[in-house]
Structure formats: structure tokens, C-alpha cells
N, C-alpha and C positions, 0 to 999 in steps of 0.2 A: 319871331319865327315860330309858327307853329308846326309841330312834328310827333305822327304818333308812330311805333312800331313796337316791338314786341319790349324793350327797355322803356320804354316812357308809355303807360298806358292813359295818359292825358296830354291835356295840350301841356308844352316846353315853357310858353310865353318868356322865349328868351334863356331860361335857362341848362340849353343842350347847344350852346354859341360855343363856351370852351373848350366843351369836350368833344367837339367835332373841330373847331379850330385845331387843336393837339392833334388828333388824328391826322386832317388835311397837311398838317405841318409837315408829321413825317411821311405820308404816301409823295406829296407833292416834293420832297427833299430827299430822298430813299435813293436817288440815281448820283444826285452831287456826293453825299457822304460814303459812300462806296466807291466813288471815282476819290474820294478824298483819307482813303484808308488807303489805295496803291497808290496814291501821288504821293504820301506822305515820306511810303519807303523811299521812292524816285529821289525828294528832295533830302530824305535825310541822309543817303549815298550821296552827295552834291552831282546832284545830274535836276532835270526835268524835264516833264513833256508835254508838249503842247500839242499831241494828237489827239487825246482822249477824247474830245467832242466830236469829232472825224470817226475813230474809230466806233464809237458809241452809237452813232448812228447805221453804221455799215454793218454791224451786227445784228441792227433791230432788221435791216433792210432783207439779210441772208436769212433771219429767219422768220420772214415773210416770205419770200419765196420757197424759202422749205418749207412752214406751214399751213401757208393757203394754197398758194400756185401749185406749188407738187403733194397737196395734200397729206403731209410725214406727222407720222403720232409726232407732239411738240413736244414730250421727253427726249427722245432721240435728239429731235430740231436742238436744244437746249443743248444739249451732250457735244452736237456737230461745230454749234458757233463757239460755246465753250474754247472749244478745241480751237477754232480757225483765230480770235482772239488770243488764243498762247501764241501761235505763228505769226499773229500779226506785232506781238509783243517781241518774238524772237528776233523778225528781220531789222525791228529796231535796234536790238542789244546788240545783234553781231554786230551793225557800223558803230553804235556806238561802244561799246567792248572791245573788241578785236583789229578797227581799222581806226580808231581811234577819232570818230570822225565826233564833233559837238555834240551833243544831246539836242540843244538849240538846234542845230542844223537837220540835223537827223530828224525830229519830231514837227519840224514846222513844214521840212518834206513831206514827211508823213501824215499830217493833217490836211495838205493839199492833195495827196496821194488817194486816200481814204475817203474823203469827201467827190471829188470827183468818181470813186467806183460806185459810192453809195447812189448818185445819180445816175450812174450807168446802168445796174443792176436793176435799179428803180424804172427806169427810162423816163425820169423825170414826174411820175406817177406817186400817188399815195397806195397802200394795199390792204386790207382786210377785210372785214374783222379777224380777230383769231379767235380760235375758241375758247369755249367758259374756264376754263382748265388752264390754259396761259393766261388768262385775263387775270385770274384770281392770284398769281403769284407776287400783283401789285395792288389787287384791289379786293382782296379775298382778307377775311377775318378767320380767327380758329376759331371751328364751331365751339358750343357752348356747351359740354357733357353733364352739365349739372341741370338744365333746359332752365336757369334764369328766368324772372320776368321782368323785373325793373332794372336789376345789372346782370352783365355776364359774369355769373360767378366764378366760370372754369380760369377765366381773367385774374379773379381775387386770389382764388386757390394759387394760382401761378406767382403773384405779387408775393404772399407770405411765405412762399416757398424760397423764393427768391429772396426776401430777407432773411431766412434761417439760415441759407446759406453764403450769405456775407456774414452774416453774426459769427458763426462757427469757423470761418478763416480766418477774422480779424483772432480768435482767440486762439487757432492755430498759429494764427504767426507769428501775435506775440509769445507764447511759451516757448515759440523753436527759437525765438530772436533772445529770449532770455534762456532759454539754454546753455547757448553759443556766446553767453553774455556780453550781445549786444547792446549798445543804447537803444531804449523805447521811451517812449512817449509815457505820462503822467496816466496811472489807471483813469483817474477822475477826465481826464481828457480824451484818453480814449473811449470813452461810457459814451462823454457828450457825442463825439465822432457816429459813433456808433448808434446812436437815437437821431441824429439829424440824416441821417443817410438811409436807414432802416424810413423815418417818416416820410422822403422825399420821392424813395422807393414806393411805398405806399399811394403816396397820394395820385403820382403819374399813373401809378396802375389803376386806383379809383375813377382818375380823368377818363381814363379809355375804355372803364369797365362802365361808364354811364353812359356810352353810347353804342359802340355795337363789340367790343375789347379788343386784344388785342390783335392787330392787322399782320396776316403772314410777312410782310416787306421787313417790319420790324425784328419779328424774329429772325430772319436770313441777319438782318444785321448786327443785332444780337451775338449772334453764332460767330461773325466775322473782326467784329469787336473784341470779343472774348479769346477767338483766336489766335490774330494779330497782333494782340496787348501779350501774350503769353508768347510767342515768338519773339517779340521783341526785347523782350524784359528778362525771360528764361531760359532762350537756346543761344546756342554757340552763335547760330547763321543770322541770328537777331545782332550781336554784339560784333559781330564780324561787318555788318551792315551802318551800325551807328562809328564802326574803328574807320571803313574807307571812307564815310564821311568826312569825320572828323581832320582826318589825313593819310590821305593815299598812300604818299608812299613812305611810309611808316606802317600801313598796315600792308603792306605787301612787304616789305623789308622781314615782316613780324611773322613771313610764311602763309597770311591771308592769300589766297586765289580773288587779288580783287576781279581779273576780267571775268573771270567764271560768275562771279557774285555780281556785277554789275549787269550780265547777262540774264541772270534768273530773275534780278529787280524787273527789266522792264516784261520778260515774259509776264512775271505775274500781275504786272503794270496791265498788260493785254488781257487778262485774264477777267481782272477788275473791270474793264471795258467792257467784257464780253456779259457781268453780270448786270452792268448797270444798262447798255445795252438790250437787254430781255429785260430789265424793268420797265424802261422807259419806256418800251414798244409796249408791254403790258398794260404799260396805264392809257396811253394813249389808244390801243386799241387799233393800232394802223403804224405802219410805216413809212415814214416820210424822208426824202431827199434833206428835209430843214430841222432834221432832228438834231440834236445835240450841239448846237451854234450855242456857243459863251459857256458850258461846260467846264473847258480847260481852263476859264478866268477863273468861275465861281468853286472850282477844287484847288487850285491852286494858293487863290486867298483862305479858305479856307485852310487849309494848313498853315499859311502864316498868321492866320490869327488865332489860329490853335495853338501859338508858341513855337511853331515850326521856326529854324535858322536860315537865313542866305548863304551863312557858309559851312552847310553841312552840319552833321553827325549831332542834331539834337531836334527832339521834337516826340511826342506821343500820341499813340490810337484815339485817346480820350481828348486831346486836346484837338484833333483833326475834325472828332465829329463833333464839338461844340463849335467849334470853327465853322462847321459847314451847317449848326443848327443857328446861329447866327445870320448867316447869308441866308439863308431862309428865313428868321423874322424880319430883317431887314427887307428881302422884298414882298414878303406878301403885305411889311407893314407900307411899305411905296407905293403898292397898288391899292391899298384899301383906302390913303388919304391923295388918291387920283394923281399920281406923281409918272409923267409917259417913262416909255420903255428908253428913250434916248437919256432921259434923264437920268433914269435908273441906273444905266452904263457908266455915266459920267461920277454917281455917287460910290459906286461898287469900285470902280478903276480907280479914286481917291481914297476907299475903306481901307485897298490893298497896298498903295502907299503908302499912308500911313502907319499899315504896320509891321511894313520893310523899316518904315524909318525908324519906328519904335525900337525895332529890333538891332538897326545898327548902333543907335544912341545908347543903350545899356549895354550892348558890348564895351564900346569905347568908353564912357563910366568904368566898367569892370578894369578893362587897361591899364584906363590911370589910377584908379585905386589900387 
């Protein structure tokens, strides 16, 4: 591959394959692992939804018709589906909250539901272009403020920033955890921890700072990573979420509002939808009736291969989106060694098996031990 542009001022011969693979990784996977940060909550409440591919599309659909048909600044358009994605998250949670109706039942409705408006609205048509401004929210980089010529250095700046401030937590936490004389972890162990995660950090930002840095899709997820790991792990509504998992009625016995809480899981379930939704449409560049078909598989395993449970109340944000960075190497490594789309179905619908089984086998282990 030869490639010149403002980072490679010679020819590549080859060597700009990985660090545009890395990139393509996450632009091309940026819609699963955000469907797979709200699926995550879904399942670790022991509920799930099989609408998300349905809804995912009917979102890119709506705003296609608010941003090209009816011409709307795509901020607003953004703001409007946003929103119709809570509602579409809500209608789910009242039957399944308040009328007590399956999740299953409820969402497999709602995937048939969904999908058919996406085709209605559509009128069976594809729609766009959108313009440069939504397009970039999937396929846009952060300029380079340093003006770079062989790497984006605004990238690198970002990378050792970023490690400064992993450095200065791990030394936070441990002194607040040896305060409160906690058990911690061996200095000498922690050092090591500390220099492989600091160089790993590194290196992924070097991968991306060699080709054009890093891609705004990443950052949104970033932000949402960071977010939902801190919710999860740090608020009341995080632990109240992993308790009705774990067992309902015990956390409702315990004064948990589980329907309440089971209600806001799939609103925000919709909400998820609605982000990944304007990605997909972003990268795509058009609107399609065929959008989001196997969605709801490829987040779904994706959480149980992240260490997500079958039965509820365990599972982590980190573990969801390795989960879903897996099902992305996995298929683009299907398609690079010519493996069809039928096949692919057949190997992903066996990855995910297996690590239901996985999962149920170390339970029952744990049991009998």
C-alpha cells in the first residue's frame, strides 16, 4: 500500500497497514460497543433486548428525514432522535417494568415493531448524503493543534496526558486504601501494573498518532466508558442495578424501587440506540431500511464475552467493550481470509455459545466448591 498525506511524507510500502487497521477497527465497531455498554446494563439487571438492531436503524432513518428531507441544522436533528430513542427505550420498560410482560417478549415485539417503521418512514428507499458536520461525528479526527507532520502530535500530547492521569489515581487510591488500612497490592507489583498499562496506553495512541489520530467516534466512547465504569462501580443507582440483578426480590425487599430502576435501564438502553444509531448513519452516509440487521447478536455476545452472567448482576463496562473489540477482530479477520457472511453468522452464533457455556460451567464449578 502506498499512501502519502500530511503524516507520511513518503511512500508507506506497507508500513501505514496497522495503524489504519486500528483506526478502521474502531470507526468500523464504534456502533456495536455502544450498543454494548447499554446492553450490558440490560443484562446485568437480568433482563435483555433484542431490539437494538431495529431501533438503530429507525433512528439513523428519523434523522435522515430531519436532516436532508426537512433540511434541520443536524444538532437539533441529534438532540430530536436523542430524545425519540429515550421514548422508544421507555415504551419498552413500562411493559416490561410495570405490566410485568418478558423482556424477551417485549423486545422481540419491539424489534419487529421498529424495523417495520424504519421501512415505512424510509418508504423502502435509502436517503442522503448528510452533511460534512454529521458525517464527521463517525468519520472525523480531532484536528491536530500542534500542525504535526509525520504524527499527530495533538494525539501524543493527549496519550501522556492520559497517562499522567492513570499514574496519579493508581497513587491516589492507593494511599486512600492504605489510609483506611485496606489490603493493597505489593509496591513492586504495583510499579510493574503501572508501566505495562502507562506503555499500552502509549503505544495505541502512537498506532493512531501515525496515521491521521485520534477519531472523534473514539472519544464519544471514551467519555461513555468512563462514565458508565463510574456509575457502575461508584453510585448508589450503579449498585442498585448490579443488587436487582443479582436478585430481585431481595433487592426490593432491601427498599430498591426495582420497577422504577428496571424502567430507566431500558430508557437508557434507547438512548444507547439512539447514539449508536447517528453513528452508523454517519458512517454510512445514508440511511437504509437494512441498517442494523445482527446488531442485537454482535452486542449481546459481546457482553458475554466481556464476562457478562446469564443470571444477572455481574459483568463490567471494560469487559463489554473488549467483548465487542473482539467481535470486531473476529469479523474483519472472516473477511480478510474470504470466509461468506453466512458463515460468519454460523461462527459468531457458536463464539456466543460458547461463552454462555463457559459461563454456566464455572458457575457450577464455584457450587460445588
Amino acid at each position: 500500500l502506498h499512501t502519502k498525506n500530511k503524516y507520511s511524507q513518503t511512500s508507506t510500502q506497507g508500513t501505514i497497514i496497522r495503524p489504519m487497521k486500528i483506526t478502521n477497527l474502531i470507526l468500523q465497531n464504534s456502533y456495536i460497543m455502544i450498543l454494548a455498554i447499554g446492553m450490558l446494563l440490560v443484562i446485568v439487571s437480568f433482563n435483555i433486548d433484542l431490539s437494538v438492531g431495529s431501533i438503530t436503524a429507525f433512528i439513523g432513518a428519523m434523522a435522515a428525514i430531519f436532516i436532508v428531507n426537512l433540511n434541520m441544522n443536524y444538532i437539533l436533528a441529534i438532540i430530536l432522535v436523542l430524545i425519540i430513542g429515550a421514548l422508544a427505550g421507555a415504551v419498552q420498560g413500562l411493559w416490561v417494568a410495570y405490566v410485568k410482560i418478558p423482556a424477551f417478549i417485549v423486545t422481540l415485539g419491539g424489534m419487529l415493531i421498529y424495523r417495520g417503521l424504519s421501512m415505512t418512514v424510509l418508504n423502502g428507499k435509502s436517503i442522503g448524503p448528510f452533511p460534512k458536520g454529521f458525517q464527521n461525528i463517525s468519520s472525523g479526527f480531532i484536528p491536530d493543534y500542534f500542525n504535526g507532520t509525520t504524527f499527530h502530535l495533538t494525539s501524543i500530547f493527549i496519550g501522556f496526558t492520559l497517562t499522567l492521569i492513570y499514574i496519579l489515581y493508581e497513587v491516589y487510591n492507593r494511599k486512600n486504601l492504605l489510609k483506611y488500612n485496606f489490603e493493597v497490592i505489593a509496591f513492586n507489583l504495583l510499579l510493574a501494573k503501572i508501566i505495562l498499562i502507562s506503555l499500552a496506553i502509549n503505544a495505541f495512541i502512537f498506532s493512531l498518532a501515525s496515521y491521521k489520530g485520534i477519531p472523534n467516534v473514539l472519544v464519544l466512547l471514551f467519555i461513555l466508558i468512563v462514565f458508565y465504569s463510574f456509575v457502575g462501580s461508584k453510585t448508589v443507582i450503579g449498585r442498585h442495578i448490579y443488587a436487582l440483578g443479582g436478585n430481585e426480590k431481595a433487592a426490593r425487599l432491601s427498599g430498591i424501587k426495582t420497577k422504577r430502576l428496571t424502567f430507566w435501564v431500558f430508557v437508557n438502553m434507547g438512548v444507547m440506540c439512539a447514539l449508536s444509531g447517528i453513528v452508523f448513519a454517519a458512517r454510512l452516509n445514508v440511511a437504509t431500511p437494512k441498517a442494523g440487521q445482527g446488531f442485537e447478536l454482535d452486542a449481546i455476545a459481546a457482553c458475554f464475552i466481556g464476562g457478562a452472567s446469564t443470571a444477572g448482576g455481574i459483568g463490567t463496562i471494560i469487559g463489554a467493550i473488549i467483548g465487542g473489540l473482539v467481535m470486531g477482530v473476529m469479523n474483519n479477520g472472516m473477511s480478510l481470509i474470504g470466509v461468506g457472511i453466512d458463515l460468519q453468522q454460523t461462527i459468531k452464533g457458536g463464539v456466543l455459545l460458547l461463552a454462555v457455556a463457559f459461563d454456566l460451567f464455572t458457575k457450577s464449578r464455584a457450587a460445588k466448591g
